[in-house]
C-alpha positions as CSV (number, residue, x, y, z in Angstrom):
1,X,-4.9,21.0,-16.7
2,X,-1.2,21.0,-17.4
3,X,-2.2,24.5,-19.6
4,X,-3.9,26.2,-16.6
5,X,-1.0,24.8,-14.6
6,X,1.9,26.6,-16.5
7,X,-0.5,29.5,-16.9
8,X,-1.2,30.3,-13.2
9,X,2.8,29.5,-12.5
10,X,3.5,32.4,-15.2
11,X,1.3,35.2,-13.3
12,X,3.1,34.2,-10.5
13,X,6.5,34.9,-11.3
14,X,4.9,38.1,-12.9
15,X,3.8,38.9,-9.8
16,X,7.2,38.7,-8.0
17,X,9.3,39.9,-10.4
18,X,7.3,43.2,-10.0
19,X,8.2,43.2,-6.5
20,X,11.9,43.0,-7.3
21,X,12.1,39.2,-6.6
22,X,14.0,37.1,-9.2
23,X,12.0,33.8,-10.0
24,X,12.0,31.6,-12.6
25,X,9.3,29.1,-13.7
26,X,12.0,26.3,-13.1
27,X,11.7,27.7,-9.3
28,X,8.4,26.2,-9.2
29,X,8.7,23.1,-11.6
30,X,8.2,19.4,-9.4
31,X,11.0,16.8,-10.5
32,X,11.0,14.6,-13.2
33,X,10.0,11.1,-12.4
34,X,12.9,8.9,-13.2
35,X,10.4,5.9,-12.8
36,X,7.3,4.9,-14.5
37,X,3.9,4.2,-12.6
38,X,1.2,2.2,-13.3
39,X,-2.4,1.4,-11.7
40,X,-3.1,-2.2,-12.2
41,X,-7.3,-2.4,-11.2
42,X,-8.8,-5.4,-11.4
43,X,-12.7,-4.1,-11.6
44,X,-15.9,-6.0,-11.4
45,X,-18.7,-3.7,-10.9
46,X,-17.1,-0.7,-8.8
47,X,-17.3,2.7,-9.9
48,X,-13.8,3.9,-11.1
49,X,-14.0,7.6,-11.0
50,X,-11.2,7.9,-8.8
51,X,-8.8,7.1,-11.1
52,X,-9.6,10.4,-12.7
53,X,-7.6,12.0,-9.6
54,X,-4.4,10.3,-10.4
55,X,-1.5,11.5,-12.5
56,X,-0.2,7.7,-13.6
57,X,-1.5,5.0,-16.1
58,X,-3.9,3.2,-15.3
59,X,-4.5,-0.3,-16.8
60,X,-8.4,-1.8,-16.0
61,X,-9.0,-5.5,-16.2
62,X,-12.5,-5.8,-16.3
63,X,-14.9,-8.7,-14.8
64,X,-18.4,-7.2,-14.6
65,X,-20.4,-5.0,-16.1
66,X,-19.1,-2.2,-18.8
67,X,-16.9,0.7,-16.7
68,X,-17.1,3.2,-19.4
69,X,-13.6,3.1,-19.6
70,X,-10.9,0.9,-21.6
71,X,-10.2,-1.9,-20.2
72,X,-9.3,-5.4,-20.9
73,X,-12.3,-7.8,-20.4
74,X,-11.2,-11.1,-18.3
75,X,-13.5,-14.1,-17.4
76,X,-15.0,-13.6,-13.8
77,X,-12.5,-16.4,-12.2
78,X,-10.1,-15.8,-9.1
79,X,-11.0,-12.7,-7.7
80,X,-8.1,-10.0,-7.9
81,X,-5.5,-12.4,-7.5
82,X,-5.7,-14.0,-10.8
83,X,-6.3,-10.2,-12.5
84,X,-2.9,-9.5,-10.9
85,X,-0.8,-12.6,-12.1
86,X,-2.4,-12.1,-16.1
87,X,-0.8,-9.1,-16.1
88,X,2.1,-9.9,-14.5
89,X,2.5,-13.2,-16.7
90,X,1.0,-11.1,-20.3
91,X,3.9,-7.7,-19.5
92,X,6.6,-9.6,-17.5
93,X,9.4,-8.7,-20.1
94,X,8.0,-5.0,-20.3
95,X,6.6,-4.6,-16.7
96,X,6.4,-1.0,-14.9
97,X,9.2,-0.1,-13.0
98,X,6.9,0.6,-10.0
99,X,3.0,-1.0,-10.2
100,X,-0.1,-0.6,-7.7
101,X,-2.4,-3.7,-7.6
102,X,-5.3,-3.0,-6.4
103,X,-9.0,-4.0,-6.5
104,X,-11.8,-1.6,-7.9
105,X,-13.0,-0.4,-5.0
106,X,-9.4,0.4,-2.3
107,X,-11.2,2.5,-0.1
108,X,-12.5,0.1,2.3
109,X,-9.1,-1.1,3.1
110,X,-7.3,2.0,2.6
111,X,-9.4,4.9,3.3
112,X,-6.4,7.3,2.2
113,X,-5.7,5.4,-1.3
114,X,-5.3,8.4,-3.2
115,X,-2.9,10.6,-0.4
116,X,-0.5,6.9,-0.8
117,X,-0.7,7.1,-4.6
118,X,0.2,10.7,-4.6
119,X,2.9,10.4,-2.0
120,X,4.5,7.4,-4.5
121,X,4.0,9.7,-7.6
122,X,6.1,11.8,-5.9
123,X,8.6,10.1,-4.1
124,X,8.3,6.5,-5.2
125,X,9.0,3.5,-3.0
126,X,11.6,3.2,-0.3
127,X,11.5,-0.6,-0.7
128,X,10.8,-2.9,-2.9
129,X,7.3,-4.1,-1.4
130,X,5.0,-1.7,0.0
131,X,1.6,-2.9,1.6
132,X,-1.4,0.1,1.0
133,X,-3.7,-1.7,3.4
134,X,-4.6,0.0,6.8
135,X,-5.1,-3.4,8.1
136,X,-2.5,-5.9,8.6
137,X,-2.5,-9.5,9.7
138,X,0.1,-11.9,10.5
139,X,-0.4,-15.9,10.4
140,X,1.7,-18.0,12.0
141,X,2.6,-22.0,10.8
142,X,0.4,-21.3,7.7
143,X,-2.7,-21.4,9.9
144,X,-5.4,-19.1,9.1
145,X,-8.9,-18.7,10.8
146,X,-10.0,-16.2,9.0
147,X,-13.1,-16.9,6.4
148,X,-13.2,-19.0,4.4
149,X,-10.4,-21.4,6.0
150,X,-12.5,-22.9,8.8
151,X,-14.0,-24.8,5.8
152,X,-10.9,-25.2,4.4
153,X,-8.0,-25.2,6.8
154,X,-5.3,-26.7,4.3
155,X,-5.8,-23.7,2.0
156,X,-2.4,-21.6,2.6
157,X,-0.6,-24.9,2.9
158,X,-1.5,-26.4,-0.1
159,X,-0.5,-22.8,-2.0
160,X,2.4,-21.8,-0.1
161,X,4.1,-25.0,-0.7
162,X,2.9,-25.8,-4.0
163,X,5.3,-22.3,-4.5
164,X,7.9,-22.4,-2.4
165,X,8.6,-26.2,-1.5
166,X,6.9,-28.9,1.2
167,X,9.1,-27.1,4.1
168,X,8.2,-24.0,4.2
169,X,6.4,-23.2,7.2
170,X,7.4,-19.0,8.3
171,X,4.9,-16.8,10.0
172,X,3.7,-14.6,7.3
173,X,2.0,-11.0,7.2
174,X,-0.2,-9.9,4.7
175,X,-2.5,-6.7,4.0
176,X,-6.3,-7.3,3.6
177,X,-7.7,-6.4,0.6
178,X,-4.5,-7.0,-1.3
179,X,-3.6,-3.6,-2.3
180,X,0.1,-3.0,-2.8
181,X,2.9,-1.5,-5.1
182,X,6.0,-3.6,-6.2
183,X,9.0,-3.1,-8.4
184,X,9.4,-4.8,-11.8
185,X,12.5,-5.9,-9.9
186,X,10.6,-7.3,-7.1
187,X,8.2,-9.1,-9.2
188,X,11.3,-10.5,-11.4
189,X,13.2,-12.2,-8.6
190,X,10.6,-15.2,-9.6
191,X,11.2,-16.5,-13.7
192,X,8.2,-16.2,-15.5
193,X,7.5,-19.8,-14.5
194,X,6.4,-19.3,-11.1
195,X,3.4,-17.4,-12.3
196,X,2.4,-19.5,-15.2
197,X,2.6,-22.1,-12.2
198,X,0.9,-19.9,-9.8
199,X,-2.3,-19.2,-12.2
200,X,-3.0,-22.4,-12.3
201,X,-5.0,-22.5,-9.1
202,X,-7.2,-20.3,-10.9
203,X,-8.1,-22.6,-13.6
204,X,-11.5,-23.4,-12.3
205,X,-14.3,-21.6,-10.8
206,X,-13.0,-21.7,-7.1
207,X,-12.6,-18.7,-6.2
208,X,-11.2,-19.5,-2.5
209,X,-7.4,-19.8,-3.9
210,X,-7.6,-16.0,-4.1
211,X,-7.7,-15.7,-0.6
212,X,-4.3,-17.2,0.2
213,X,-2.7,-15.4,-2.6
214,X,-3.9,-12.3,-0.6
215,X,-2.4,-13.5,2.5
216,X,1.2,-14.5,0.4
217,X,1.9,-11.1,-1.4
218,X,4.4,-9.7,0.9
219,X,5.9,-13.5,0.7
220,X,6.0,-13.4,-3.2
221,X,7.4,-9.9,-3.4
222,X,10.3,-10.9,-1.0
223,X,9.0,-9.6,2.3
C-alpha cells in the first residue's frame, strides 16, 4: 500500500511540474506521529476484519473461538474489563503512549469507530481521557438501575470504594460499551498496585464486576 502510495504521489508531482507548478513529494507527505498508538481488543467470538482498516498496532486478547489472527489467549473471566487491566498490569512500565480499549465488536456503541480511530491517528487526543461511545450515562450517589444492578444494587459501591476509599460518593459518567483511548500518563497516575488490586474482582467466574468497571473508566482515567 505504502508502494502504491508513493507511486501515485510521484505521477502527481509529474503531472504539475509539467504544468509549470513546482511541487515536491514532501508537499504532499502527512506528519510524523510523535506518539505511538495501539488497539487494545479484547475478542470473544466477533469477527475482527476491521482492524485491517487501521494504520496502528493492534494487540488481540482472545476469549473464544480462534480469530485467525495473533492474539494472546485469556480464560473467559470478566468480560472486557479484566482484558483491559491484564494488559495494563502485564505492559505498565512499557505502555503506549496513547491506547484504544475496546471490545471486539465497537460498532454497536460507536457506529463511527473507525472515522474516531482515524481522526486520533491523525491528530491524537486533546485530553487525557476520551470516551468513543455514542452513548453516555451519568449516575448519581453510585446508584445504578441499569441491568444487572436491580439484582445487585451494591455493585458500584462495593467497587468504587474498594478503589478509592469508603467516602467516595461523586456522580459519575461513563460510556456504554467501554470503548475509550487513554494516555500511558493517564493510566500511570494510579501505581501498579491499584490494578493488581483492581483484578482481583475478577478472580472468579462473576462476571457482573465488569459492569461497574465500565461505568468507573472515566473515574479511573481521571475524568
Amino acid at each position: 500500500m505504502e508502494m502504491k502510495n508513493k507511486s501515485r504521489v510521484n505521477n502527481l508531482v509529474a503531472a504539475l511540474k509539467e504544468r509549470g507548478i513546482d511541487v515536491s513529494e514532501e508537499s504532499f507527505s502527512q506528519p510524523k506521529q510523535n506518539f505511538d498508538l495501539e488497539l487494545v481488543i479484547a475478542r470473544y467470538n466477533e469477527d475482527l476484519s476491521w482492524i485491517d482498516r487501521l494504520p496502528c498496532k493492534s494487540t488481540i486478547y482472545n476469549k473464544g473461538s480462534h480469530c485467525g489472527r495473533y492474539c494472546y489467549t485469556l480464560s473467559n473471566i470478566g468480560r472486557e474489563s479484566h482484558t483491559y487491566l491484564y494488559h495494563i498490569i502485564n505492559n505498565y512500565s512499557d505502555l503506549s503512549d496513547l491506547i484504544v480499549f475496546t471490545q471486539g465488536d465497537p460498532f454497536p456503541h460507536c457506529p463511527d469507530f473507525i472515522d474516531k480511530i482515524q481522526s486520533i491517528v491523525q491528530k491524537g487526543l486533546d485530553k487525557p481521557f476520551r470516551n468513543l461511545s455514542s452513548w453516555t450515562l451519568s449516575v448519581q450517589e453510585l446508584k445504578c438501575d441499569y441491568w444487572p444492578y436491580a439484582n445487585w444494587p451494591n455493585l458500584v459501591p462495593e467497587v468504587a470504594h474498594s478503589l478509592f476509599g469508603k467516602d467516595f460518593n461523586r456522580p459519575i459518567w461513563f460510556g456504554a460499551g467501554a470503548i475509550f483511548a487513554v494516555t500511558k500518563e493517564a493510566i500511570r497516575k494510579h501505581p501498579l498496585s491499584f490494578y493488581e488490586k483492581a483484578i482481583e474482582f475478577h478472580d472468579t467466574n462473576n462476571d457482573g464486576y465488569a459492569h461497574a468497571f465500565e461505568r468507573l473508566w472515566p473515574t479511573i482515567f481521571g475524568e
